[in-house]
N, C-alpha and C positions, 0 to 999 in steps of 0.2 A: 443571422440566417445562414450563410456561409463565411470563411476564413481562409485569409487570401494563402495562395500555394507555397511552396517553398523558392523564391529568388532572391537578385541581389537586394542588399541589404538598404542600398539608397531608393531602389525601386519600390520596396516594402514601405521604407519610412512614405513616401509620395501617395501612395495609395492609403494608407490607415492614416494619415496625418494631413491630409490637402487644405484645413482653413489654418494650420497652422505656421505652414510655410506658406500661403499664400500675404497671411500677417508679416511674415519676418520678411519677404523680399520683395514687399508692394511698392516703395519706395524705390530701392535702389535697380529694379527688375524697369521702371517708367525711363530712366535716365538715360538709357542706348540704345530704347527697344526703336525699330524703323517700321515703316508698312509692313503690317501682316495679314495675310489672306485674310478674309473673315470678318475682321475685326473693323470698328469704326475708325474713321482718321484721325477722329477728336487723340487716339493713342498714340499717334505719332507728335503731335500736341503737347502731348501733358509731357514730352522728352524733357521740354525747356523749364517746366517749373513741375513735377513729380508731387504729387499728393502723399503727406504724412501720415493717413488713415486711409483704411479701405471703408472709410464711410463719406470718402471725400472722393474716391472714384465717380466717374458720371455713368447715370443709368444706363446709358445707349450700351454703353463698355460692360457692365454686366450682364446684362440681358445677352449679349454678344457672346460674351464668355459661357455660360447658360446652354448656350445652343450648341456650343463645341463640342461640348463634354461627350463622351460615349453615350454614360447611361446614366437612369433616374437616380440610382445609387447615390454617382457621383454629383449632381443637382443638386441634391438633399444636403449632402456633406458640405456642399459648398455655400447652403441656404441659412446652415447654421451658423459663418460666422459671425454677422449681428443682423441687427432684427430689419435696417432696411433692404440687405441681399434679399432677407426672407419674405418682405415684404413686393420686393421686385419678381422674385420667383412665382409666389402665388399670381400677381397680375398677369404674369406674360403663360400661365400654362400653356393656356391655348397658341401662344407662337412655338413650340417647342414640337420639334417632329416627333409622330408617335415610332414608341421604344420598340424596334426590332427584337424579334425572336430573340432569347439566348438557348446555347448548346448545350443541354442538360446529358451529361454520360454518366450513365447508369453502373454499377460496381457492387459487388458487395463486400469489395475491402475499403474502395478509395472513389466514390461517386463526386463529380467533378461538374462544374457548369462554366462558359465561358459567354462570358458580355461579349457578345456579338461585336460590337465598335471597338471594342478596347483589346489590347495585345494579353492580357490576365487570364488565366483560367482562376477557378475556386474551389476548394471543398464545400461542396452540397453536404449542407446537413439536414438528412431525414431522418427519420423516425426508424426503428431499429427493425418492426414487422415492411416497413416499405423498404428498405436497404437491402436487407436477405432476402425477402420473397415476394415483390412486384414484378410486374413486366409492364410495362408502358404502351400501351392502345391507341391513344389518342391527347389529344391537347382542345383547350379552349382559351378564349381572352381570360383576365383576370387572375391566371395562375393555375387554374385546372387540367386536371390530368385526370385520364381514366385507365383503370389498374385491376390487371387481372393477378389473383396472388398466386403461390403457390400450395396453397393452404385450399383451395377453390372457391374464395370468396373474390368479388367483384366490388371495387369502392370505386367513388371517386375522390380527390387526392389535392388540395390547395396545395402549393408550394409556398405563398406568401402567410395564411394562417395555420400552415401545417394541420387542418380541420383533413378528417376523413369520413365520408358516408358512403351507405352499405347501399350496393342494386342490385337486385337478382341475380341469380343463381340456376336459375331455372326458367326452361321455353315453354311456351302454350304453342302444342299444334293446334291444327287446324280441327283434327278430331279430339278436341276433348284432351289430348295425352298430354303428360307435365314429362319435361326428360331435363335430366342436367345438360350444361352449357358450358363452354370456354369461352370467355371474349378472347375476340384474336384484334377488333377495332370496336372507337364509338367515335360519333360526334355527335353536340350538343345545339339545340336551338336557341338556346341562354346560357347563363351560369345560374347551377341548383340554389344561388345566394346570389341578393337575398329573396325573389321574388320564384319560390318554387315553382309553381303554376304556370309560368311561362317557360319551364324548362323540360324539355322530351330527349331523350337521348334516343338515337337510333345506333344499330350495333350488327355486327358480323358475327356471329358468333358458330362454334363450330361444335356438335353434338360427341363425336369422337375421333381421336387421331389416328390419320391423318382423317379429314375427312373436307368437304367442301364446306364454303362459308355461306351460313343461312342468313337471311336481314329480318332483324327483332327491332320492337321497338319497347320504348318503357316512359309512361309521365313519371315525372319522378315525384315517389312519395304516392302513388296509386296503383296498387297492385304489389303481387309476389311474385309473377310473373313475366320474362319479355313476352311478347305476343309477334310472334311469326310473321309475314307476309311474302307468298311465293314471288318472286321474280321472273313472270314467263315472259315470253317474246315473241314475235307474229308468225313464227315457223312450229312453236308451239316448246320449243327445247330450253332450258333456263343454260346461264353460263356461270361458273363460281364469277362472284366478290370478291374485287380485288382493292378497291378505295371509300371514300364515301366523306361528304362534305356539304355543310348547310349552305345555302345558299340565304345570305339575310336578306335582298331586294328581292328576290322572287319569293320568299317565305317556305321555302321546300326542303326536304333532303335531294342531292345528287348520286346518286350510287354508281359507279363505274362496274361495267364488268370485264373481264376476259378479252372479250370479243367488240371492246370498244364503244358499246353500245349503250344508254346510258338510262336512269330507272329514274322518274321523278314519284318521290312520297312525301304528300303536303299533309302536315299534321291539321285536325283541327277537332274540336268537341262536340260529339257526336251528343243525341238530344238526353242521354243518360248523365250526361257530364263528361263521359269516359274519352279518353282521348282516342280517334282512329286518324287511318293514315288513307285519303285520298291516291289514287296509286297513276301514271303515265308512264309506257313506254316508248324510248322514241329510238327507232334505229335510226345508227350514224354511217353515211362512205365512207371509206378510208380515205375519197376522193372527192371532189366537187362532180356532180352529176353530168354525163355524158359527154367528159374530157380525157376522151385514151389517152392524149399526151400529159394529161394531170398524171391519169394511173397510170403511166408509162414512167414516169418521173416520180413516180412519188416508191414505182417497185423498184428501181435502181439504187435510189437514196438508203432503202432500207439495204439493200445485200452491201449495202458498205457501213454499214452504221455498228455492227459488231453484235455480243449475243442480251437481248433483254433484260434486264435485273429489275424491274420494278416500272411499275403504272400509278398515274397519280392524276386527281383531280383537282381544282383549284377553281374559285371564282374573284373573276377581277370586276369589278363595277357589276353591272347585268352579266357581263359574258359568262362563258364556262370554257376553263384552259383543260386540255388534255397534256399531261405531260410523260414520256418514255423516256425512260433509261438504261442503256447500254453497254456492257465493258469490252474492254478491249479484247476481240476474238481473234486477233492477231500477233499483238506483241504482248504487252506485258497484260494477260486476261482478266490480272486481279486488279485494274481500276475502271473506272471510270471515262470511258473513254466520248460519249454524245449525251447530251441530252436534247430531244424533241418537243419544242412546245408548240402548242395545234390550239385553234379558235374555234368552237362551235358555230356555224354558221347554218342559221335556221329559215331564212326567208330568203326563198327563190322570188322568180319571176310568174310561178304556176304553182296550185297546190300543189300538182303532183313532184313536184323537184323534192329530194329528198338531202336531208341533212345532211350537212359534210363538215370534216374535219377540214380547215384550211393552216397552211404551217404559217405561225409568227416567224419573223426572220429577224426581228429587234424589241427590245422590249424599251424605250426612249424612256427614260424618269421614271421608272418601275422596277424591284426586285420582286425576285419569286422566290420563295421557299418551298419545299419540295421535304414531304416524311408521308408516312402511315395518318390517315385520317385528322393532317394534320398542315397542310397546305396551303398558304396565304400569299396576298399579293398587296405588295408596298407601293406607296410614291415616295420615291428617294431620287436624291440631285446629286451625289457623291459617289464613290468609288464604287459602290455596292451596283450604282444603275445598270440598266442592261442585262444583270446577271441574275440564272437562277443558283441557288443553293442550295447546296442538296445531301444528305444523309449518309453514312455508310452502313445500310441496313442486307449487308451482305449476313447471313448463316454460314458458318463454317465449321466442316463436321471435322473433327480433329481424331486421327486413329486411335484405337484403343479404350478412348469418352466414349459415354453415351449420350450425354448434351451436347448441342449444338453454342457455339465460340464464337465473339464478335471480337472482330481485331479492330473495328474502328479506324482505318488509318485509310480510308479511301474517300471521307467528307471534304467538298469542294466548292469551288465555283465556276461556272458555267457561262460564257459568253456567246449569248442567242448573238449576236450581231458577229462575233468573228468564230465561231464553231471554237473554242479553245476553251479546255478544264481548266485549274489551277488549283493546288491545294488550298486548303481552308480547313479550319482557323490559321491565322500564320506563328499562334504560340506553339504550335507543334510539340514534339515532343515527349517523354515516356507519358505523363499525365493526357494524353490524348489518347496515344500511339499503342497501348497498353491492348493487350488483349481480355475482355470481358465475359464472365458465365453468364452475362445477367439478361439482356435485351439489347438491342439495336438503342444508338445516341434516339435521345427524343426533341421539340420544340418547349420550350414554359413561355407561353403565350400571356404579354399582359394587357 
């Protein structure tokens, strides 16, 4: 699927060859080793009398090892060296924490992804029409991607079976009228595989540039058609789409706008068969309801927080995360300077109390991930807790181009609990740092 980048030569061998040195130094690796984080005590153990096979390791110690690893990848490789690792690995799935996002950078000379846990980037290899002429929309579990080309056809995109299917191309108004479409976002209710029928993609899509973003939806595999739905609001004024994300416990789309304000569309099938979208608007405060020192506090924070670069939705359990980002309006403008994560909070003490954003100030055993229609929320107990992660989906118009440039080199991490960026990935580096024609880094969601 990919092939690892160019580094040192012993770092190479480790990574393409892990059950092989794990054979050659099983032995003499038991005989000095002392307490190590993580691992069972039995290891400190086996110092005194060292095991002559890695079939004579004891389960606790692989299963242990298992856990360490970065990624699935690395599990697999490690599953292969005889058949009881493989036998331990299948029983323990389920103790194994689920596989963080990796950082797919999109390219049309040198597309690149990096395992999230592990210091490695890779050569993504895709397909030759997705390399040259995709832009990247959105993400789902399983490996899904959804892909506007440049060709003006709309797929969506396995990463893992490298499988491609075709979606519309074209909007249903409201009168009757078919007009071509640009995905600019989608998110999915399922994966199109293998259970089509449970799959609805909802989508942004924008009629001509520049122009605002309309909300389409599509069953997939019914119709030629997206099919529109206006997004009005209680003043009667719509705001552009700016995110949008399924919510699996409430069973709904979330659509974010502009204006902070948020659009629920619950699919369901309507008595023809046909899939429609049930519609809720629900305005949101900026503030918790009739606290001037909330909104007093909350207008201050923002005249220092620096100039917007992106709005992002997310759901954690039931909740719904609001998330803003920032760069720096003061010193160095081209990064990353805040990110804002906010809690829907929907039940006052009256009906009449109206929903408010309340700010997260820590995220305890949780990461967040942060892209385009593409926004997930972990439980993690390691380095990652606490922080969101978040994209460099900066546009940069470059003099003399007529395309818009992604330099990529402002992807980071985020600590809600002590306000502090950091770069991320830490392989840095021209394979990251590279400037790209293609689209904004994306998630590959498994």
């Amino acid at each position: 699927m990919f092939s690892s980048s160019d580094a040192a030569g012993q770092s190479r061998l480790q990574r393409r060859r892990p059950t092989l040195l794990l054979r050659r130094r099983c032995a003499s690796n038991f005989r000095a080793v002392g307490p190590v984080a993580g691992l069972p005590w039995t290891l400190t153990e086996m110092s005194k009398t060292p095991p002559t096979s890695v079939r004579d390791l004891p389960s606790e110690i692989i299963v242990s090892v298992f856990m360490l690893l970065p990624g699935k990848y690395d599990r697999v490789r490690m599953s292969v060296a005889c058949k009881s690792w493989r036998a331990l690995y299948l029983q323990n799935l389920g103790m194994i924490p689920p596989e963080l996002p990796w950082l797919v950078l999109p390219s049309t000379t040198k597309p690149m992804v990096h395992m999230t846990c592990g210091p490695f980037n890779y050569k993504l290899d895709l397909p030759a029409p997705i390399k040259d002429d995709a832009e990247f929309c959105g993400s789902h579990e399983g490996g899904w991607a959804a892909l506007a080309m440049n060709t003006g056809e709309n797929v969506l995109y396995n990463f893992n079976s490298k499988e491609t299917l075709p979606m519309p191309t074209t909007m249903l108004l409201e009168e009757d009228l078919v007009v071509q479409a640009i995905l600019k976002m989608a998110s999915f209710s399922a994966p199109p595989l293998p259970d089509p029928a449970q799959c609805v993609v909802a989508a942004g899509l924008a009629i001509t540039e520049p122009d605002s973003i309309h909300f389409a939806y599509w069953q997939y595999g019914v119709g030629a058609h997206w099919t529109r739905v206006s997004l009005g609001s209680r003043d009667g004024l719509s705001s552009p789409m700016v995110d949008i994300v399924y919510h699996t416990q409430r069973g709904c789309f979330v659509c974010l706008t502009d204006d902070q304000n948020l659009h629920f569309l619950k699919p369901r099938l309507g008595d023809d068969g046909i899939t429609v979208m049930e519609y809720r608007f629900l305005k949101v405060s900026l503030a918790q309801s009739g606290s001037e020192m909330s909104m007093m506090t909350n207008f201050l924070q923002y005249m220092n927080l620096g100039t917007l670069s992106g709005q992002y939705i997310a759901q954690s359990g039931n909740e719904i995360w609001f998330i803003s980002k920032y760069l720096d309006s003061f010193g160095n403008g081209n990064r990353t300077r805040w990110l804002r994560v906010k809690r829907l909070e929907e039940h006052g003490t009256s009906k009449e109390d109206t929903p408010y954003w309340s700010v997260v100030c820590e995220l305890p055993g949780r990461v967040l991930f942060t892209g385009l229609a593409s926004s997930r929320v972990f439980q993690r107990d390691d380095d990652f807790s606490d922080h969101a992660v978040f994209l460099d989906d900066r546009g940069i118009r470059v003099p003399g181009l007529l395309e818009v440039m992604f330099e990529r080199t402002d992807s980071g991490m985020f600590s809600v609990k002590y306000s502090r960026a950091k770069p991320w990935p830490p392989a840095g580096g021209e394979e990251v740092a590279h400037v790209s024609n293609k689209c904004p880094p994306t998630w590959w969601l498994h």
